[in-house]
C-alpha positions in Angstrom: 0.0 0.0 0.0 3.1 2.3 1.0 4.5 1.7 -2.2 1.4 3.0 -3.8 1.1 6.3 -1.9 4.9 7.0 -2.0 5.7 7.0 -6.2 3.8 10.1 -6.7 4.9 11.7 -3.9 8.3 11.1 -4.8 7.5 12.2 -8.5 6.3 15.3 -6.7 9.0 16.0 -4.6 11.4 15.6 -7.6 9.9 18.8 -9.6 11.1 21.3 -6.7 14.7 20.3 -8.3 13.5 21.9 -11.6 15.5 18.9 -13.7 13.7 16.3 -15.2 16.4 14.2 -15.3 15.9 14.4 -10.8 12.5 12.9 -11.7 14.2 10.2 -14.6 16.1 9.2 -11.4 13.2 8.7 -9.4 12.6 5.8 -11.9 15.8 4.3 -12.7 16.9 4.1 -9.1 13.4 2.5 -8.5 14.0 -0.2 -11.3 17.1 -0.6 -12.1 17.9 -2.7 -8.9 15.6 -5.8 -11.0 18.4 -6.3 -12.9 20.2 -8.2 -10.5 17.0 -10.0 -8.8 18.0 -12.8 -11.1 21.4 -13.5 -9.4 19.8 -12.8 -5.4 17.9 -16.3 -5.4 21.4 -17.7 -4.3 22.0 -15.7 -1.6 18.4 -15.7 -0.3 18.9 -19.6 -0.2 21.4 -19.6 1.9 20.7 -17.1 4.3 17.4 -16.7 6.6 14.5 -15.5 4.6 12.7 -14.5 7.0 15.3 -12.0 8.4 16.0 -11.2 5.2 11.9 -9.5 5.0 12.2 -8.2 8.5 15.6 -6.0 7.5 14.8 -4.9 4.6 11.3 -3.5 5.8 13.4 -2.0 8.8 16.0 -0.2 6.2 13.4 1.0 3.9 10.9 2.1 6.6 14.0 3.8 8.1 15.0 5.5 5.1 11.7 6.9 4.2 11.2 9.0 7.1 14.5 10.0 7.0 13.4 11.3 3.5 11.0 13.3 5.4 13.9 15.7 6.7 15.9 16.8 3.3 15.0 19.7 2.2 12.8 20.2 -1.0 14.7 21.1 -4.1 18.2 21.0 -1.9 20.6 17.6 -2.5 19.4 15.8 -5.3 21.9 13.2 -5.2 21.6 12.2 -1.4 17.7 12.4 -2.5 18.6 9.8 -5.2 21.5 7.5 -3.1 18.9 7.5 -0.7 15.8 6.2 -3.2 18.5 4.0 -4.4 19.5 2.4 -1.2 16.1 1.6 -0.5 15.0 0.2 -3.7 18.6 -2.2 -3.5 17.8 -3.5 -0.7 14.0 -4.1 -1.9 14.9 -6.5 -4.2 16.2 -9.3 -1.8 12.8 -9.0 -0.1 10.5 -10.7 -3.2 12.8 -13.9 -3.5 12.9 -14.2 0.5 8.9 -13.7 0.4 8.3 -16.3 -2.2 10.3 -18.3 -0.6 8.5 -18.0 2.4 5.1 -18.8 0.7 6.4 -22.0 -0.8 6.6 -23.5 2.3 3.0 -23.0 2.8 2.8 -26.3 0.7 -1.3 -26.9 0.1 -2.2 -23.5 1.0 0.1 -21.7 -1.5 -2.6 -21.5 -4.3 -5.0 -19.8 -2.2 -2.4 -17.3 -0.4 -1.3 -16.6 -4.2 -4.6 -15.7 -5.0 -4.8 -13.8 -2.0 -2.0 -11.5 -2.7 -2.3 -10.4 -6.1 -6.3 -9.1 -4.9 -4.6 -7.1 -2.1 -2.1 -6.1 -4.5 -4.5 -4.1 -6.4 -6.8 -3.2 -3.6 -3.5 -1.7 -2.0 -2.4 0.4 -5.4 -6.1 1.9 -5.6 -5.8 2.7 -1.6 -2.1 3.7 -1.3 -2.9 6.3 -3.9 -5.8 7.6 -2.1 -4.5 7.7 1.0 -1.6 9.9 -0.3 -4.3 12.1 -2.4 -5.4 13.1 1.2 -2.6 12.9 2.6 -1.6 15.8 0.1 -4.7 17.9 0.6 -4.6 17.3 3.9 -1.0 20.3 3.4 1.8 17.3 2.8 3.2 15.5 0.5 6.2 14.3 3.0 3.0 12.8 5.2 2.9 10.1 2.0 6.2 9.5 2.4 6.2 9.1 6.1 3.3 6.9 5.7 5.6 4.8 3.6 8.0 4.3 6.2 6.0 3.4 8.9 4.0 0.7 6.7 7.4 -1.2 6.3 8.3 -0.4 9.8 4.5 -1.7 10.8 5.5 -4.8 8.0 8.6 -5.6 10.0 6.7 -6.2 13.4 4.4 -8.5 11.7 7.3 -10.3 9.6 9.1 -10.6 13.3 6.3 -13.0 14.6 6.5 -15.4 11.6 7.3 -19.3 13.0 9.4 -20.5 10.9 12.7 -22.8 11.1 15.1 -22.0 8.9 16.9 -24.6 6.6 19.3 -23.2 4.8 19.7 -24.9 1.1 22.8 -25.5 -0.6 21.7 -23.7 -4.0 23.9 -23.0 -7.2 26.5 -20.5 -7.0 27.0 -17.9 -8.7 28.4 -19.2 -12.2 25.8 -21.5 -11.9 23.5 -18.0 -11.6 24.7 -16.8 -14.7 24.9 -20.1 -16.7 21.2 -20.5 -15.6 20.8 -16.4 -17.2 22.6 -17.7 -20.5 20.4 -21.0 -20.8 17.2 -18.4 -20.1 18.6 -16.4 -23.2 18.9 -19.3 -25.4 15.6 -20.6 -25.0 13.9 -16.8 -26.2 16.4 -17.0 -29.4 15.1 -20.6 -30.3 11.5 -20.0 -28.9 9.5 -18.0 -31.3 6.6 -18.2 -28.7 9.2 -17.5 -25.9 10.7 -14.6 -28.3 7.3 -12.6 -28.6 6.5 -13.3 -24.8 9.6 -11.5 -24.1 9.0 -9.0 -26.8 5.6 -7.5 -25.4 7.0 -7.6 -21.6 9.7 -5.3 -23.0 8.0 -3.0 -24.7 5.2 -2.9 -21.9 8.3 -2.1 -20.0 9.3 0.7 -22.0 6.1 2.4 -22.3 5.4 2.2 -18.9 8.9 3.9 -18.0 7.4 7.1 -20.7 4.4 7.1 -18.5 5.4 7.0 -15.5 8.6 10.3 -16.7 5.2 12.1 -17.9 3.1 11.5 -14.6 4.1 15.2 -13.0 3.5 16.8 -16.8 0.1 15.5 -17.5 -0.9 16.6 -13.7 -0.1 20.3 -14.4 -3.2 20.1 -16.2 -5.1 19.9 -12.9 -4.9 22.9 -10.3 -1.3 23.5 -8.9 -1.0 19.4 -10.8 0.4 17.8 -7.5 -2.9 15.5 -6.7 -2.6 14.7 -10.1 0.1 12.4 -9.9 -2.1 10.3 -7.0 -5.1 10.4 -9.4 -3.0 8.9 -12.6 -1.7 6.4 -9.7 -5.2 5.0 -9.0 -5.2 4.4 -12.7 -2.8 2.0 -12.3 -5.3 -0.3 -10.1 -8.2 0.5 -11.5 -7.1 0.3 -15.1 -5.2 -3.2 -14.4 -8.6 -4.4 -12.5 -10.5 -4.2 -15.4 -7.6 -5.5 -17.5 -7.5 -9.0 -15.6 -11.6 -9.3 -15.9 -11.2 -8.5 -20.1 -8.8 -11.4 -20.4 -10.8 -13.9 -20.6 -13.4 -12.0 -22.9 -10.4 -10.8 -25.3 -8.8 -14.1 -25.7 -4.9 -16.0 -26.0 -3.3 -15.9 -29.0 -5.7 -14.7 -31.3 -5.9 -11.3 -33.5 -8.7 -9.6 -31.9 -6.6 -9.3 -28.2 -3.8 -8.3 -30.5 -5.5 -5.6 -32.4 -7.1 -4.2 -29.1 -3.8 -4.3 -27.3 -2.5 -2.2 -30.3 -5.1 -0.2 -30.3 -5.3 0.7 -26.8 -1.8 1.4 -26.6 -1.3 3.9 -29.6 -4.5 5.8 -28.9 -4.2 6.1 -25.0 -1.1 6.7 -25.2 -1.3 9.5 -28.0 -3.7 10.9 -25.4 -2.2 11.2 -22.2 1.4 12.6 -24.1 -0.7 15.6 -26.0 -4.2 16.4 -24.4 -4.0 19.2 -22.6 -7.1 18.7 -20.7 -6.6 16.2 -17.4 -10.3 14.1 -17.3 -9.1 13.2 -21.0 -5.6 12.3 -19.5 -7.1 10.3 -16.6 -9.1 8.1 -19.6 -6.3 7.8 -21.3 -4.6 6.3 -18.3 -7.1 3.4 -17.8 -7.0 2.6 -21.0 -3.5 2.3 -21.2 -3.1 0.4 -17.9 -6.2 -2.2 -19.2 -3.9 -3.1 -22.3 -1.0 -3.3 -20.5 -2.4 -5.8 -17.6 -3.9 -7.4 -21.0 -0.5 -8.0 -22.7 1.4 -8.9 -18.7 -1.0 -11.8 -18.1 -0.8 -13.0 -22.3 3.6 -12.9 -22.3 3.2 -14.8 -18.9 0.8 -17.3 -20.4 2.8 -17.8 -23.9 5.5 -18.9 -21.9 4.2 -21.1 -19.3 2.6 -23.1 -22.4 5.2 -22.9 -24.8 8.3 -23.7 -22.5 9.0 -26.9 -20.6 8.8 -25.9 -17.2 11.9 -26.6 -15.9 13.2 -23.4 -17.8 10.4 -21.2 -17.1 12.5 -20.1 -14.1 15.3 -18.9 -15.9 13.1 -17.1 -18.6 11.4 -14.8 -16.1 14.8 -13.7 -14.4 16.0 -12.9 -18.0 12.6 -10.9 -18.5 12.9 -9.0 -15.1 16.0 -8.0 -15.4 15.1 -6.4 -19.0 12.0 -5.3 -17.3 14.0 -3.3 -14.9 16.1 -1.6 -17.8 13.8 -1.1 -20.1 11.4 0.6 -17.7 14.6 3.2 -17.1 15.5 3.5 -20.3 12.0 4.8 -21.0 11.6 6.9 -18.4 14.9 8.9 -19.6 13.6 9.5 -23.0 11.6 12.7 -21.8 15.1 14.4 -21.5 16.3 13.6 -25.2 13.9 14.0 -27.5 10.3 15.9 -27.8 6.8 14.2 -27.5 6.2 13.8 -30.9 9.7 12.2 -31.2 8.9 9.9 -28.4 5.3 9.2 -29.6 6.7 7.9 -33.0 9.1 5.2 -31.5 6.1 3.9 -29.5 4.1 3.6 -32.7 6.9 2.2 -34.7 8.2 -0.4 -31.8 4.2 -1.1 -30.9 3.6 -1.9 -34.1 7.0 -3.9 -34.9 4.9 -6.3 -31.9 1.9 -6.4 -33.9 3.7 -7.7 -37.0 5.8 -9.8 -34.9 2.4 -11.8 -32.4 0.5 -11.9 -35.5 3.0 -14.2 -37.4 3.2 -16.0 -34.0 -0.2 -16.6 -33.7 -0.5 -18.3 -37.3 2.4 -20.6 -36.0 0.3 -21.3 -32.8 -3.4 -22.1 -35.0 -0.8 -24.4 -37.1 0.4 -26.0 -34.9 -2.7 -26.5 -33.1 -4.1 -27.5 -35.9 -1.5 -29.9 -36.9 -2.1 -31.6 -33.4 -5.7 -31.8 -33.6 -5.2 -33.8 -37.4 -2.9 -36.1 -35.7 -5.7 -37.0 -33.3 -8.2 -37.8 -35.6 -5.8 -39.9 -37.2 
């Protein structure tokens, strides 16, 4: 939930620097630390996980009301080594947590469930809570209430039962030799190839998006709430993604074509209306495709690669993930909107081409099978 109500705040407090590339920062230092979340799985192994949650929740929580103290616009790189720290020491809490919910054994299905409805109850909440949090004279209160969540997460994470075994896992060649055959399988995998394709350039556009949050909420007032209204975008727009799924369909044109669709037209929006309700439409629409086009890549490859390698597949895509939403989010500083908005149209479409051919394979193939059957 903290996470939620802390992004825009932090996109806020990076405009009183008056350097976009301060608010390009905010980004990169908050994903670029998923590169290496491939390579933490051998650490996390051997060490206690559930220490591993409780410190990490105690440095972040610790960090973020110490945020609280800089002053605004003064010491932008303490304000990003900071951000920085925070988010690197994030990533060693995901592993250690699903870790920990393995070992739930029969009741992991259901906790799964669980968490990814609280996970977008929590984005739709967080951001309201620092929309009022705002109004209420302070944007530091969000990120104070970010802090003490973690700190709150750590007392919880302190009465967790559980013995620890420590596991002799791979080391780190091993890591990186599991990274290569993850690689090796998208160049073979056509499937595996567009999977990774469309979580890439989801990736990308999401890093644009996310650089254009404090633009787009100039259009509203003195524009600060803004950035906690585009926020609850996020949660409502990917609700309504996850229910459309099922209605759009796997692996066939008309999910592609509104996936397309959705993308180049929302996004066109939100980077040149001038008028914020249209911007806030936009938004949901955007966040519906890309929820769309998350839960089809993860799909293609769970049925298109044994699963012994699915493993090494995802660490490959979140460490691109990672980069590519960076990368994105530091085009706002080189080139102009209409710049940016025709490399989104060109790479979107270069996807369209690329999941249409791969969809003809996939009714081929299918089809194939279902002849050998009859036969």
């Amino acid at each position: 939930m903290g996470d939620y109500c802390v992004l825009p705040a932090l996109l806020i407090l990076s405009t009183y620097y008056h350097d976009y590339w301060v608010t390009s920062g905010v980004i990169v230092v908050r994903s670029i630390p998923m590169v290496f979340q491939p390579f933490l799985g051998v650490l996390v192994d051997r060490l206690d996980r559930i220490k591993i949650m409780l410190w990490t929740d105690i440095i972040r929580g610790i960090i973020f009301l110490g945020l609280t103290f800089l002053p605004k616009g003064e010491y932008p790189l303490i304000f990003l080594a900071l951000l920085f720290i925070s988010y690197g020491s994030g990533v060693f809490f995901n592993p250690a947590r699903l870790a920990v919910m393995s070992s739930l054994e029969s009741d992991i299905k259901s906790i799964n469930t669980l968490f990814a409805k609280a996970t977008t109850i929590s984005i739709i909440v967080g951001a309201a809570a620092g929309g009022l949090f705002l109004l209420g004279g302070s944007v530091e209160l969000a990120v104070a209430f970010n802090g003490v969540t973690y700190l709150i997460s750590a007392i919880f994470i302190s009465r967790i039962k559980l013995q620890f075994v420590p596991i002799q896992s791979e080391n780190i060649k091993e890591a990186f030799q599991s990274f290569k055959e993850g690689l090796k399988e998208i160049k073979t995998n056509a499937f595996v190839l567009n999977a990774m394709f469309t979580m890439i350039t989801m990736a990308l556009l999401w890093g644009i998006v996310y650089s254009y949050f404090p633009i787009v909420s100039r259009f509203l007032g003195d524009g600060e709430i803004g950035n906690f209204i585009l926020t609850f975008c996020i949660g409502f727009g990917g609700f309504i993604g996850a229910a459309l799924v099922s209605k759009w369909g796997f692996n066939n044109n008309r999910g592609l074509t509104y996936f397309t669709v959705l993308s180049i037209v929302s996004l066109t929006l939100f980077l040149f209306t001038p008028i914020f309700a249209v911007s806030v439409i936009a938004a949901i629409l955007f966040f519906i495709a890309m929820e769309y086009g998350e839960v089809l890549a993860k799909v293609k490859v769970q049925e298109n690669a044994a699963n012994q390698i699915q493993g090494r597949i995802f660490s490959v895509a979140e460490a691109s993930i990672g980069l590519c939403i960076s990368v994105g989010s530091m085009l706002i500083n080189v080139f102009n909107a209409p710049v940016i908005m025709g490399l989104i149209v060109v790479i979107v479409s270069g996807l369209f081409l690329h999941t249409k051919l791969v969809n003809k394979s996939f009714l081929e193939r299918d089809n194939k099978t279902e002849q050998k059957g009859v036969f």
